[in-house]
N, CA, C and O of each residue as an XYZ file, in Angstrom:
512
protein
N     -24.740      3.821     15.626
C     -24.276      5.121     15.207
C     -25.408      5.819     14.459
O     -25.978      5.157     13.591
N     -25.843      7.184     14.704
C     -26.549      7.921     14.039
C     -26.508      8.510     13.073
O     -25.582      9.320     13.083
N     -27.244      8.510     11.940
C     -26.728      9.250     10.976
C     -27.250     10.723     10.734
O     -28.340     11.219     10.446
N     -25.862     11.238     11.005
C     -25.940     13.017     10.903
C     -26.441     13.633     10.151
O     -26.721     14.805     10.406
N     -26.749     13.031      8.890
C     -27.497     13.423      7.891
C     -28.830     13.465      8.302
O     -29.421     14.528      8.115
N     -29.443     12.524      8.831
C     -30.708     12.199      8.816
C     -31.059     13.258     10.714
O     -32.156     13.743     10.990
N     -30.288     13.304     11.294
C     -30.059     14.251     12.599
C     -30.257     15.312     12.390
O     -31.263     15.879     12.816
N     -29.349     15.892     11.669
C     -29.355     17.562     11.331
C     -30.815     17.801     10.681
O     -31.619     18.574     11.202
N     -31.034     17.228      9.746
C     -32.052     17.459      8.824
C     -33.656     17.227      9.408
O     -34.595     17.913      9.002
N     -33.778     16.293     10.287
C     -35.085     16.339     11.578
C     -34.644     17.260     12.194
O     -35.737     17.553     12.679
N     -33.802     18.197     12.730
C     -33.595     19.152     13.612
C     -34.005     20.520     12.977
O     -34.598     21.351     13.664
N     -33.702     20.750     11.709
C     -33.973     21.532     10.686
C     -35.309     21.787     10.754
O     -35.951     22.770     11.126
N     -35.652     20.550     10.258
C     -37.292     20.487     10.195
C     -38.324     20.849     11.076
O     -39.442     21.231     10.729
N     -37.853     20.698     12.400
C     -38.608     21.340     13.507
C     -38.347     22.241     13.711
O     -39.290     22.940     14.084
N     -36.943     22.950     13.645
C     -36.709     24.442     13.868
C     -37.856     24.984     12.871
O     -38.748     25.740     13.257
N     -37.750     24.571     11.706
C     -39.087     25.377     10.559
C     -40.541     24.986     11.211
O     -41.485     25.355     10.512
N     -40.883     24.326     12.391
C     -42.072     24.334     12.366
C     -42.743     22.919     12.141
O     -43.915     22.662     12.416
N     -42.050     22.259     11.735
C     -42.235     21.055     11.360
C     -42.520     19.957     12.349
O     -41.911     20.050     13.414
N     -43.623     18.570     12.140
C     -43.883     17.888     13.371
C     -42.726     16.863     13.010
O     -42.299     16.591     11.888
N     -42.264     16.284     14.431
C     -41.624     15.574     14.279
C     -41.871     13.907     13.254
O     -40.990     13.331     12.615
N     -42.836     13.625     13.352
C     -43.423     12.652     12.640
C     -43.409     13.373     11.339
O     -42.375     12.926     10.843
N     -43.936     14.260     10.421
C     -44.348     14.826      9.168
C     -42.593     14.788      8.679
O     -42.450     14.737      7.457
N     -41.262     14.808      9.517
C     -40.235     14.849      9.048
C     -39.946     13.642      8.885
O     -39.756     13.196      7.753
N     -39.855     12.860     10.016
C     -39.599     11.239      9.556
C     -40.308     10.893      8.333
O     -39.616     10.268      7.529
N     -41.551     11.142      7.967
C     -41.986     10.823      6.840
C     -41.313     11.321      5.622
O     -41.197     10.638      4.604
N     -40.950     12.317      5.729
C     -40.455     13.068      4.703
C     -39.059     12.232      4.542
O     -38.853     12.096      3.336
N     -38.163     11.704      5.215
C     -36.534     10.961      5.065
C     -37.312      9.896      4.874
O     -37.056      9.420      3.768
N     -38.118      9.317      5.416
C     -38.750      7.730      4.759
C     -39.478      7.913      3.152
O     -39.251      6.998      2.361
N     -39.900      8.486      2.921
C     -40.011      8.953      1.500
C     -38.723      8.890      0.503
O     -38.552      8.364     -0.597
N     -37.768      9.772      1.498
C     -37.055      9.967      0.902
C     -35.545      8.934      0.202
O     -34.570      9.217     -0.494
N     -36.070      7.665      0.863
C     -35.727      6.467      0.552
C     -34.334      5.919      1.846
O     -33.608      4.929      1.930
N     -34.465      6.809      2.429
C     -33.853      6.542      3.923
C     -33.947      4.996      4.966
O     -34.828      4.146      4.837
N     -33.388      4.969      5.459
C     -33.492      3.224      6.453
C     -34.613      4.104      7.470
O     -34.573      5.196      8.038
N     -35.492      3.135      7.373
C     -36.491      3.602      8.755
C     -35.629      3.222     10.308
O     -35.459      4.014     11.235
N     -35.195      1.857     10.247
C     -34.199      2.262     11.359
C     -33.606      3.491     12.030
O     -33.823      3.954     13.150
N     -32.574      4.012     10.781
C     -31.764      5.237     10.936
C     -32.390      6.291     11.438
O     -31.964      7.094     12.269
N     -33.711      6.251     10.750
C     -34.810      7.541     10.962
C     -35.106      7.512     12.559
O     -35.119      8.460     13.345
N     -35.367      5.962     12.825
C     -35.696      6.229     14.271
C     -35.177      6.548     15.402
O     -35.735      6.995     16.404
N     -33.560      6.191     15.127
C     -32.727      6.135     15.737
C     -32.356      8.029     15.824
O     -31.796      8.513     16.807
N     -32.658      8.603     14.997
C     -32.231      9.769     14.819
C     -33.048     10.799     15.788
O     -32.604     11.688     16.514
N     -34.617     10.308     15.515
C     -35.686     10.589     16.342
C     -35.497     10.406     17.791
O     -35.704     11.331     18.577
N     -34.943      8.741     18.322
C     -34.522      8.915     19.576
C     -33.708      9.756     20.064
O     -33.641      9.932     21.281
N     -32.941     10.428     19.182
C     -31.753     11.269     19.837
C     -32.435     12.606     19.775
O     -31.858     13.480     20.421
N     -33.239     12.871     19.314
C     -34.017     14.386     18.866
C     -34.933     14.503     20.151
O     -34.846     15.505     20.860
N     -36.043     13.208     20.530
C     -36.782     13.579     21.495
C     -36.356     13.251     23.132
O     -37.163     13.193     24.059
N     -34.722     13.035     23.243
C     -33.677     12.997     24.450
C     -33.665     14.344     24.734
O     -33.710     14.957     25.801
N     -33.571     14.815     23.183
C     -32.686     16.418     23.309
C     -34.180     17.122     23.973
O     -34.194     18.045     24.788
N     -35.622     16.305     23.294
C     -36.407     17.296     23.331
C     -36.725     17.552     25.043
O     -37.030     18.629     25.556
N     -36.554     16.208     25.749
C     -36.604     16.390     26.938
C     -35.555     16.672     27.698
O     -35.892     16.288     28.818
N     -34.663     17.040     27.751
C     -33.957     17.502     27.941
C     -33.991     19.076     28.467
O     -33.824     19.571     29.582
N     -34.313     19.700     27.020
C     -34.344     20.908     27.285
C     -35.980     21.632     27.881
O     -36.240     22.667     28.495
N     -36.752     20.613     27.394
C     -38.468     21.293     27.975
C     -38.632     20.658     29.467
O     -39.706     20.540     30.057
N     -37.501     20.317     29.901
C     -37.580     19.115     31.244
C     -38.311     20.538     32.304
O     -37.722     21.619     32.321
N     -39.408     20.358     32.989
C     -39.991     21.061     34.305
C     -39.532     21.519     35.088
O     -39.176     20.644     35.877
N     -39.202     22.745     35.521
C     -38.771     23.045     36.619
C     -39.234     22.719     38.011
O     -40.426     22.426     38.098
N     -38.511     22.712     39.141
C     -39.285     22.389     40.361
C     -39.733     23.706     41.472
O     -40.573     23.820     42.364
N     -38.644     24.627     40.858
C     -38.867     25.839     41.496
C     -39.951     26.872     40.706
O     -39.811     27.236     39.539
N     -41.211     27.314     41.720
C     -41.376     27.661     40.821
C     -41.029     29.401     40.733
O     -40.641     29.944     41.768
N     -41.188     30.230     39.460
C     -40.763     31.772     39.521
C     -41.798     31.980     39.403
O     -42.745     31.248     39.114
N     -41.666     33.970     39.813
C     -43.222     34.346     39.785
C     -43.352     34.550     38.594
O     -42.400     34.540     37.815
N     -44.604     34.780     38.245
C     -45.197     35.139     36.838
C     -44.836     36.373     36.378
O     -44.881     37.277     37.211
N     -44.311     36.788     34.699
C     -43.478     37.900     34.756
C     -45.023     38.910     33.974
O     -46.022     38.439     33.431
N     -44.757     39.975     34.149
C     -46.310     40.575     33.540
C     -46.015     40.743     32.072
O     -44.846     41.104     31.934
N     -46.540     40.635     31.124
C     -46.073     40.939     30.114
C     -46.259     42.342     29.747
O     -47.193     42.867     30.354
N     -45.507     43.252     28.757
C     -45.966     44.620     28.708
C     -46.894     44.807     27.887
O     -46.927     44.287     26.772
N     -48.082     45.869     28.527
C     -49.276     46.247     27.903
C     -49.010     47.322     26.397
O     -48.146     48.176     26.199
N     -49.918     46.939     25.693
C     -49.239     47.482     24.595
C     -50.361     48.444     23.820
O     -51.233     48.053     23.045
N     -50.096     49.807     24.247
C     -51.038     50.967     23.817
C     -51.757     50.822     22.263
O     -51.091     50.474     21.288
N     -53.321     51.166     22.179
C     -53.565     50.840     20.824
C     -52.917     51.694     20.091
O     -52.930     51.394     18.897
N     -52.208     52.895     20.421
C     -51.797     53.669     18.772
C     -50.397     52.901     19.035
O     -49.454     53.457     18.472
N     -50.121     51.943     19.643
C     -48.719     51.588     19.156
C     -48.709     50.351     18.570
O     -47.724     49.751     18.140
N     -50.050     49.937     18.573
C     -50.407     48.854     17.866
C     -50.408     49.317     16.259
O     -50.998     50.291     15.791
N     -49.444     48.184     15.432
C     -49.819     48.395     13.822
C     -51.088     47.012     13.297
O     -51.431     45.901     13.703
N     -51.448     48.000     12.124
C     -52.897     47.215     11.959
C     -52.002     46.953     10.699
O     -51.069     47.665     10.328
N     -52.536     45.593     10.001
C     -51.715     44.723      8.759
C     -53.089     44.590      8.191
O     -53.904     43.837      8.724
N     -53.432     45.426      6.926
C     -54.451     45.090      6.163
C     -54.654     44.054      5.032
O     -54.190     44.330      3.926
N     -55.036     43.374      5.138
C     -55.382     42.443      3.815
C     -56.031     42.881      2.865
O     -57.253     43.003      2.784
N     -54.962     43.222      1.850
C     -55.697     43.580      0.239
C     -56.218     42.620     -0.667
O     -55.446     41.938     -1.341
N     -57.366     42.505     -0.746
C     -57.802     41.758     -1.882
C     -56.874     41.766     -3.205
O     -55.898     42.487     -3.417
N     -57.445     40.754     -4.056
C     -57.235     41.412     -5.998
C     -57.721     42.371     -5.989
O     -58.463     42.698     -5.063
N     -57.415     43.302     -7.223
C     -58.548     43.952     -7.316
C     -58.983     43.945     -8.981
O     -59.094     44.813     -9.847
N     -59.150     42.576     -8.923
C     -59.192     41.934    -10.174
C     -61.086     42.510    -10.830
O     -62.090     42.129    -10.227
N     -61.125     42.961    -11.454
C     -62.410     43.125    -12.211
C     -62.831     44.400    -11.707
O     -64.061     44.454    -11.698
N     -62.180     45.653    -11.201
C     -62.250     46.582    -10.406
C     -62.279     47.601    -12.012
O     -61.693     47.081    -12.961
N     -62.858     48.800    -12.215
C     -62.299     49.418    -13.083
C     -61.512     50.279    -12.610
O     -61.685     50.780    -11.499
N     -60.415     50.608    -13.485
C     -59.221     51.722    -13.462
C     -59.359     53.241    -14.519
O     -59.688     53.477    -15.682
N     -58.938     53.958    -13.439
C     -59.581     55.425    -14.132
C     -58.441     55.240    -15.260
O     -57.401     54.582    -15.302
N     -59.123     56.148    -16.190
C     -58.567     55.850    -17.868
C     -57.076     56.755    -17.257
O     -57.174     57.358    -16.189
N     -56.167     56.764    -17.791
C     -54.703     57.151    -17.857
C     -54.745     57.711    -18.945
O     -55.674     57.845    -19.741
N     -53.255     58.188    -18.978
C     -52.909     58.762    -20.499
C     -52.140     58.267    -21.208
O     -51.374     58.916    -21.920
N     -52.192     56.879    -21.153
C     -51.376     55.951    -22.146
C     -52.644     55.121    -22.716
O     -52.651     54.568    -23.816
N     -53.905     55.121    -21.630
C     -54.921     54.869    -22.824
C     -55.354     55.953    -23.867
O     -56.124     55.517    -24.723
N     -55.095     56.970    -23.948
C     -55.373     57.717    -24.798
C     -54.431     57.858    -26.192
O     -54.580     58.242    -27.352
N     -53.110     57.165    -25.130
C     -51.989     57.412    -26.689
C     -52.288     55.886    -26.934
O     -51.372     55.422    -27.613
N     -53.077     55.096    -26.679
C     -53.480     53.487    -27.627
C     -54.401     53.924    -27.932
O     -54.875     53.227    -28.830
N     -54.910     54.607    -27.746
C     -56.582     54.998    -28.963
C     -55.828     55.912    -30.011
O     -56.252     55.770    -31.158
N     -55.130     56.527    -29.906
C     -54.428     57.377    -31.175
C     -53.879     56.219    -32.026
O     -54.306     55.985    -33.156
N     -52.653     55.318    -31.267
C     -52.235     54.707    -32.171
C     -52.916     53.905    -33.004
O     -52.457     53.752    -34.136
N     -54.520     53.020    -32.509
C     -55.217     52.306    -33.046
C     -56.018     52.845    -34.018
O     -56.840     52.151    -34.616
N     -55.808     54.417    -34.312
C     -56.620     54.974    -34.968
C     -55.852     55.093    -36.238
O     -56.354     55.000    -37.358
N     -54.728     55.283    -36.004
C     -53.132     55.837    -36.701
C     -53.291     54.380    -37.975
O     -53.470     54.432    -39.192
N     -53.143     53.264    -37.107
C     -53.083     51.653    -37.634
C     -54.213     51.572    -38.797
O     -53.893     51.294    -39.953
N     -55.626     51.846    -38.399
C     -56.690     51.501    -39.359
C     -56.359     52.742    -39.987
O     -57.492     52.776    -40.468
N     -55.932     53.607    -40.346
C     -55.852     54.720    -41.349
C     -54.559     53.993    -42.144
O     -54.734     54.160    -43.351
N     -53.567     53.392    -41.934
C     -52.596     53.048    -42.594
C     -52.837     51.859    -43.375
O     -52.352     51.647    -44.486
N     -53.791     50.917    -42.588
C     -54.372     50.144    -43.444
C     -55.171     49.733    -44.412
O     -55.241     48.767    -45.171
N     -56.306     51.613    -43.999
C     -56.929     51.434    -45.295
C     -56.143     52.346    -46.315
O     -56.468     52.441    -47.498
N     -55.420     52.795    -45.925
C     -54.548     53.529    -47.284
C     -53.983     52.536    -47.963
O     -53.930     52.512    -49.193
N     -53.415     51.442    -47.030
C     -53.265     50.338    -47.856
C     -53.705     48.750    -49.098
O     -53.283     48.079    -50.040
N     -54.809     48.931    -48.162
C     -55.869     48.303    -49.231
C     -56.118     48.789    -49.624
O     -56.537     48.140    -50.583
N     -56.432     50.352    -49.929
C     -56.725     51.392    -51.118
C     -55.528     51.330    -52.084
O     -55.654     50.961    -53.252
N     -54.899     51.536    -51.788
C     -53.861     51.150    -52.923
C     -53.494     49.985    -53.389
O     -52.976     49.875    -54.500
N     -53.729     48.928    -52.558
C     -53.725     47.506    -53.602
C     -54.724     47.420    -54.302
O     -54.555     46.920    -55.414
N     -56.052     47.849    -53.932
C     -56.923     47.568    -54.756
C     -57.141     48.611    -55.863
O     -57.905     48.161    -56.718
N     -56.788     49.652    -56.082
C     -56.947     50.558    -56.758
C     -55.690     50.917    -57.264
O     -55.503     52.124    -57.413
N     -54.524     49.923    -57.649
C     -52.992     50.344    -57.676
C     -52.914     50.662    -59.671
O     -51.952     51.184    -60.236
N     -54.008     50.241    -60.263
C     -54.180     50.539    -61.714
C     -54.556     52.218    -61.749
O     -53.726     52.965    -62.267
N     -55.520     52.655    -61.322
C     -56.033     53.849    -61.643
C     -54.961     54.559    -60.938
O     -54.171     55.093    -61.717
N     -54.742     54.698    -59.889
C     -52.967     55.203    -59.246
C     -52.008     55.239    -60.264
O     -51.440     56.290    -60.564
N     -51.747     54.003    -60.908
C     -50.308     54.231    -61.766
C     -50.999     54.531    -63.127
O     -50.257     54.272    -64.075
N     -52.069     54.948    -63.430
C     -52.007     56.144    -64.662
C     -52.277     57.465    -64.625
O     -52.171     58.341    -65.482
N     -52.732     57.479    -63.227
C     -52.503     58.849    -62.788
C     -51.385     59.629    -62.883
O     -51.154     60.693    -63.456
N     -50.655     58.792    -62.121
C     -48.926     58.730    -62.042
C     -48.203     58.963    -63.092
O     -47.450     59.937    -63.082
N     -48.283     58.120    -64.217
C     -47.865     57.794    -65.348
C     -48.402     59.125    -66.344
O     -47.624     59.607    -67.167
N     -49.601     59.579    -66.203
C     -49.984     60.796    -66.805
C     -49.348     62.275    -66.096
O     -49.184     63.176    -66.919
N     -49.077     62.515    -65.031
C     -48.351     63.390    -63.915
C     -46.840     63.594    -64.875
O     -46.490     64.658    -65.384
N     -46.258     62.577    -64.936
C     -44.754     62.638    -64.946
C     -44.430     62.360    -66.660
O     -43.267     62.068    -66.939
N     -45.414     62.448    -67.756
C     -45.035     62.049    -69.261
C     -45.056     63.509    -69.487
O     -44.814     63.964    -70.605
């Protein structure tokens, strides 16, 4: 008896492209009975002859249709365009404002920690 599991799943595998051997490996990996595997295989390459079996008659050759170049589509391959420069935008301009905005807030701020004495008698003289 074959196991359907191991059937379906080599059948799978070749529908994707897959060699028949690279799948058995893959269910023998996969901790499967190599038996089962083979047994599954025999039933896969019945089917395979089966259906690729030769004809005896033969048909004529069918022409295939010629296919005009403007109806041909061209598929371009884009690189990265990793290390390319990019024209400046206008959101680099509002990060140069804000970075400008930042070091002005910061030195107002170390100005006032460091200078927070002469500030509060300023202050203190303002409001007596």
């Amino acid at each position: 008896m074959v196991n359907n599991e191991i059937l379906e799943g080599l059948r799978t595998a070749m529908l994707r492209g897959e060699s028949l051997q690279k799948a058995m490996l893959t269910f023998f990996n996969a901790g499967y009975s190599k038996i089962e595997i083979e047994q599954a295989a025999a039933v896969i390459q019945g089917e395979k002859r089966e259906i690729f079996k030769p004809e005896t008659t033969a048909q004529p050759e069918q022409k295939k249709p010629e296919v005009k170049k403007a109806e041909q589509t061209k598929v371009e391959q884009q690189a990265s365009k990793y290390g390319e420069e990019k024209a400046p935008t206008k959101k680099n301009g509002l990060i140069i404002f804000l970075i400008i905005l930042l070091v002005i807030l910061f030195a107002g701020l170390a100005g006032m920690f460091f200078f927070k004495d002469q500030i509060m008698s300023v202050l203190s003289s303002l409001f007596d």
